[in-house]
C-alpha positions in Angstrom: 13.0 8.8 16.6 13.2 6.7 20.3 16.0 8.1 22.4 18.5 5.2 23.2 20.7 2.3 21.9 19.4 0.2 19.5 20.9 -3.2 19.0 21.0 -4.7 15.2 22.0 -8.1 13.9 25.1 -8.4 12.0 22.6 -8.8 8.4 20.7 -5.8 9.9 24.4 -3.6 10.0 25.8 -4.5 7.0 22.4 -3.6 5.6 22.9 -0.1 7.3 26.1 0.0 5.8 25.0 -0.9 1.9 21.9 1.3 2.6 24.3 4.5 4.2 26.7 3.9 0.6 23.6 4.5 -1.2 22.2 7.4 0.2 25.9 8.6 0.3 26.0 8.1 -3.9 28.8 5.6 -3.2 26.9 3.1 -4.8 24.0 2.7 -7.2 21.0 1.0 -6.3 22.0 -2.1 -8.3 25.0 -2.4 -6.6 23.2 -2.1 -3.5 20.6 -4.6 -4.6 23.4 -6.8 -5.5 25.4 -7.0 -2.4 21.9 -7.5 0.0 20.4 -9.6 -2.4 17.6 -7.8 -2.8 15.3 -6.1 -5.3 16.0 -2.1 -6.0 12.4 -1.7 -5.0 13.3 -3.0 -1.8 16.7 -0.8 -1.4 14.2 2.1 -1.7 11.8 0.8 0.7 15.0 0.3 3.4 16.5 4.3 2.1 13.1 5.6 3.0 12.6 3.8 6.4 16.7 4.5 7.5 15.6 8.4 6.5 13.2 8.7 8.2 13.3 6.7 11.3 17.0 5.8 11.3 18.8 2.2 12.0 15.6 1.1 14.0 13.7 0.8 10.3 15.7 -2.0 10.3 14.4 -4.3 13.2 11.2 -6.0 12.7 8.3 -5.1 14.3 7.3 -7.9 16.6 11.0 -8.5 18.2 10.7 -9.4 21.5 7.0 -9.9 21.7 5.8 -13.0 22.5 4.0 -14.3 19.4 0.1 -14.2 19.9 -0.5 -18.5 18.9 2.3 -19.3 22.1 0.8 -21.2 25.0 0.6 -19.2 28.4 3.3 -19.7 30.8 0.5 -21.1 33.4 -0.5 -23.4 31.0 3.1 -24.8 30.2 3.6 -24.7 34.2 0.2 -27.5 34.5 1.2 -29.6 31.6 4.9 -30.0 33.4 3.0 -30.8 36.9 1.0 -33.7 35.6 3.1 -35.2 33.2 6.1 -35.1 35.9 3.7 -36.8 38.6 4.7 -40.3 39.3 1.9 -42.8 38.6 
């Protein structure tokens, strides 16, 4: 597990919180399927991944990368320069 704060949604805590109920036996997996909207496959996928990582299962992958199909920031930069040029 990383060492520091972790910063979730407020989907991605009340998932924690359904997810917590269920491990806890406060709620079946139905129920827990039920209030997420999900399948029970999926609640055991999440159990799993908050078990063994913790509440940072929860955040995707990818957040707060830069996706790999975006245009440089030097590119944007040139396009802005020539179309802002007066003619």
């Amino acid at each position: 597990m990383k060492e520091g704060n972790i910063t979730l949604s407020q989907k991605q805590l009340k998932t924690l919180t359904v997810i917590h109920r269920f491990i806890n036996k406060d709620i079946t997996r139905q129920q827990a399927a039920d209030l997420l909207g999900l399948s029970t496959r999926q609640i055991s996928r999440l159990k799993k991944g908050v078990l063994a990582s913790g509440p940072e299962s929860l955040i995707h992958k990818n957040t707060g990368r830069k996706p790999a199909h975006a245009i440089k920031d030097e590119t944007k930069e040139a396009i802005l320069r020539i179309a802002s040029k007066p003619e």
